[in-house]
MARTOR-944866 format. One line per 10 residues: number of its first residue (from 1); their letters; for each residue y, z, x of C-alpha. Coordinates in nm, 3 decimals, m for minus. Example, Ala and Ser with C-alpha at 12.3 -4.5 7.8 and 13.67 -1.06 7.14 Angstrom:
2
1) AS) m0.450:0.780:1.230 | m0.106:0.714:1.367
***
This chain:
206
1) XXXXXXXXXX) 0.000:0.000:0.000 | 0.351:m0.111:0.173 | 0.663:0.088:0.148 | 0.786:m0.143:m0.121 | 0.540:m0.091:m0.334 | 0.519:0.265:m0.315 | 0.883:0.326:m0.403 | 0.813:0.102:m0.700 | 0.495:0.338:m0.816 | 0.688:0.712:m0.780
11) XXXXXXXXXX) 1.021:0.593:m0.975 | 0.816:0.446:m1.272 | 0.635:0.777:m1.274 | 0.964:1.038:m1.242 | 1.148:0.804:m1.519 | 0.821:0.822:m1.737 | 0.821:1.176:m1.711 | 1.162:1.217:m1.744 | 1.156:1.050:m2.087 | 0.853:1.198:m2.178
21) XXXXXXXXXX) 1.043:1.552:m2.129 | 1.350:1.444:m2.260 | 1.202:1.369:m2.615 | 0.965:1.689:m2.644 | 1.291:1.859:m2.558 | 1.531:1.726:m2.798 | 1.209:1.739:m3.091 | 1.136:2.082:m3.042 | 1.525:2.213:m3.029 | 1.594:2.040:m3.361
31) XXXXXXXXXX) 1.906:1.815:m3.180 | 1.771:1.465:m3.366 | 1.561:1.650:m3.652 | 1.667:1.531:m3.991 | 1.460:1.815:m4.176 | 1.800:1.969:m4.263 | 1.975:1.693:m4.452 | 1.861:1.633:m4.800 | 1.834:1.283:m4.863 | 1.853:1.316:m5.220
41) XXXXXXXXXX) 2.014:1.630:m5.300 | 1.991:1.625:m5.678 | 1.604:1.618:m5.716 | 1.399:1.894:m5.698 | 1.166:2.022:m5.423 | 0.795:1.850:m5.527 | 0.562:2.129:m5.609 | 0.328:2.264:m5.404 | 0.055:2.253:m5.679 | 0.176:2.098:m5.964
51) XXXXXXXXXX) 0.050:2.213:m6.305 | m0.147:2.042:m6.515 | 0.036:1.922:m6.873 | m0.084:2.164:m7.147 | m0.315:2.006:m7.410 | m0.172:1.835:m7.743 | m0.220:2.143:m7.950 | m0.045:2.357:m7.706 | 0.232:2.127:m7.676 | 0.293:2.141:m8.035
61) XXXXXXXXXX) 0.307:2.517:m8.030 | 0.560:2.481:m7.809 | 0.779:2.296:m8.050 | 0.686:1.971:m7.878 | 0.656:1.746:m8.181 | 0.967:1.801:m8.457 | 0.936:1.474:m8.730 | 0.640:1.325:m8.857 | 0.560:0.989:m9.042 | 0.274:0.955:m9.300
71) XXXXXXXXXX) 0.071:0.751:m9.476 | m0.127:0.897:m9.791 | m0.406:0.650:m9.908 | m0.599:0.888:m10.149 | m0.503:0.995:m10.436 | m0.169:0.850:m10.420 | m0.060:0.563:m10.207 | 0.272:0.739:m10.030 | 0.516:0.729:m9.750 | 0.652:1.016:m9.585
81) XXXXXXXXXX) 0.894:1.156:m9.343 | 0.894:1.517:m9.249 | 1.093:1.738:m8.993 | 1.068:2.044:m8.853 | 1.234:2.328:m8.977 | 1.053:2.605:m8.752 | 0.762:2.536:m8.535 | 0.546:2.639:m8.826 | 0.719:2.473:m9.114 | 0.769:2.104:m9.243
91) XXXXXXXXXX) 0.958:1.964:m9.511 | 1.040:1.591:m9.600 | 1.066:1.340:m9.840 | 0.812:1.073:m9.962 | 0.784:0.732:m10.165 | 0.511:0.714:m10.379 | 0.262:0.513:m10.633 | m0.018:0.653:m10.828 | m0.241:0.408:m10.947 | m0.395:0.569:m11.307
101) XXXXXXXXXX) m0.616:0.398:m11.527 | m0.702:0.556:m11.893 | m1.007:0.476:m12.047 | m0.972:0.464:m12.414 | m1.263:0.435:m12.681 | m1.308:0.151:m12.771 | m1.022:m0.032:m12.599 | m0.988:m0.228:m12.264 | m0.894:0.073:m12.005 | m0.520:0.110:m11.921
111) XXXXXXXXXX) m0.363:0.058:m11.669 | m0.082:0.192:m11.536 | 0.180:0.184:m11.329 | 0.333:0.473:m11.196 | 0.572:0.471:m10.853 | 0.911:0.754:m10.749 | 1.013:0.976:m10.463 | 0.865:1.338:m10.415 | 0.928:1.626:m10.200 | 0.635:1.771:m9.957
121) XXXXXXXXXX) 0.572:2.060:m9.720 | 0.358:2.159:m9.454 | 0.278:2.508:m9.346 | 0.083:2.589:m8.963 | m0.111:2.880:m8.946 | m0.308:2.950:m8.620 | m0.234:2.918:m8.291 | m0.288:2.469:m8.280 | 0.068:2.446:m8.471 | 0.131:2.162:m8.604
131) XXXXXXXXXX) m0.271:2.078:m8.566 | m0.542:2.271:m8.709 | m0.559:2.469:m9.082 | m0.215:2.427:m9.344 | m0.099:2.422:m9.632 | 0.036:2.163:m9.854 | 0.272:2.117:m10.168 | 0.393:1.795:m10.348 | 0.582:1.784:m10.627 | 0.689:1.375:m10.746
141) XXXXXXXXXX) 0.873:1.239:m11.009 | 0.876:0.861:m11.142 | 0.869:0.588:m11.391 | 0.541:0.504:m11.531 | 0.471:0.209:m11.757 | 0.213:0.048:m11.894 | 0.145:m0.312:m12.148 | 0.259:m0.149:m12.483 | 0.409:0.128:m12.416 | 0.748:0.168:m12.333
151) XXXXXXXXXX) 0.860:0.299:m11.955 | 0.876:0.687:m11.933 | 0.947:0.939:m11.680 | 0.640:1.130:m11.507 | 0.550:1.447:m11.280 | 0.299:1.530:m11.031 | 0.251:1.845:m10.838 | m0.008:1.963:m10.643 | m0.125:2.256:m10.354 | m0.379:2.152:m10.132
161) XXXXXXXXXX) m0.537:2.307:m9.790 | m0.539:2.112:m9.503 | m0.724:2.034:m9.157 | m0.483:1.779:m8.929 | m0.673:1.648:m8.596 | m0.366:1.564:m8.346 | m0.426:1.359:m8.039 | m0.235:1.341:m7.739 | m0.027:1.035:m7.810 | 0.087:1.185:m8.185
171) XXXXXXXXXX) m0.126:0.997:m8.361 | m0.311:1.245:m8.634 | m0.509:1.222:m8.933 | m0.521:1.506:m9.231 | m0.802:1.593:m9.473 | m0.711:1.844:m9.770 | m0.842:1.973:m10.093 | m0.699:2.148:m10.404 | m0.584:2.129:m10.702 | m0.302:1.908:m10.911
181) XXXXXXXXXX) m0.152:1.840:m11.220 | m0.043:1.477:m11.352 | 0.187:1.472:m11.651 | 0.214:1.063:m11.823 | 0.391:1.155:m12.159 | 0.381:0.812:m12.292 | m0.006:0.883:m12.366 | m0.022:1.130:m12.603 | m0.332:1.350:m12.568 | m0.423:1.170:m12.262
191) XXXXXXXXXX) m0.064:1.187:m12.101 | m0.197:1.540:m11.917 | m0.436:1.588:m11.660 | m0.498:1.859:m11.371 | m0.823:1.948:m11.177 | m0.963:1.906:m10.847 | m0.739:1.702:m10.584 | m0.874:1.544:m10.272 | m0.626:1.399:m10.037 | m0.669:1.169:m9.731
201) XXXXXX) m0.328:1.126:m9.496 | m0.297:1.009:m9.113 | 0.061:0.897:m8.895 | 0.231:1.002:m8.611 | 0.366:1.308:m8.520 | 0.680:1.271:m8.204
***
């Protein structure tokens, strides 16, 4: 090895070790270290271990979902819109037709047509609110009419108790039984009717 090239060989190992010092140094005494400046100052530290979101039922509890939309196929044909007035109770309005048909001795059965606005509410009790076991009221009022008869005004109120399945997304359906009472005027002895009521609903709660 000749002078030259051993000059060449010690300064390309001081000035690699020099640099190699140099950044260790100026890492470890935080001179370069951006870990104190906040890129984004407005947003939140990420969470160490994030928690999972609680299930659908849970959520509601907690107020989650305030308005609801509904459909009622059976016994009515109906649609509603409900909001929250506590995280228990519900109370909205509804459009409605109830399709009656009268069988009468002797004659071709009646049909008739029966459509107006009513006035619902829902009632939570346990601890899935608004999912699980309620209670329902309805009371309607319309215009019925039928071939022959001349238009009248009719009544419908009912009381049912409920079990609502609620899925994630809002979408829910309900299944209720109770009883009713179905006033038709126009009909004489068969204007009144009241027994057993089965109802069938499903929409979105958000």
């Amino acid at each position: 090895m000749n002078i030259l090239t051993f000059n060449v060989v010690v300064f390309m190992s001081i000035f690699f070790y020099a640099s190699t010092a140099a950044a260790l140094r100026l890492a470890g005494d935080g001179g370069g270290s951006t870990s104190d400046v906040t890129p984004f100052p407005n947003e939140p530290p990420p969470e160490a271990f994030p928690l999972p979101s609680p299930p659908a039922s849970i959520q509601s509890a907690n107020n989650k979902h305030t308005r609801m939309f509904m459909i009622t196929v059976f016994p009515r044909v109906g649609f509603a819109y409900h909001l929250a007035l506590s995280g228990r109770f519900f109370l909205g309005g509804e459009l409605f037709a109830v399709p009656i048909v009268h069988e009468v001795e002797g004659e071709e059965p009646l049909l008739v047509d029966a459509a107006g606005v009513g006035l619902g509410a829902y009632y939570y009790f346990g601890d899935k609110t608004p999912a699980g076991w309620h209670l329902s009221a309805f009371m309607g009022l319309g215009e019925a009419s039928a071939d022959g008869y001349d238009s009248v005004i009719f009544y419908e109120v009912n009381g049912l108790l409920g079990y609502r399945w609620l899925w994630k997304n809002g979408f829910f359906m309900d299944l209720g039984g109770g009883a009713g009472y179905l006033s038709v005027p126009v009909f004489e002895t068969r204007s009144k009717g009241g027994g057993i009521r089965l109802q069938f609903s499903f929409g979105w709660m958000f």
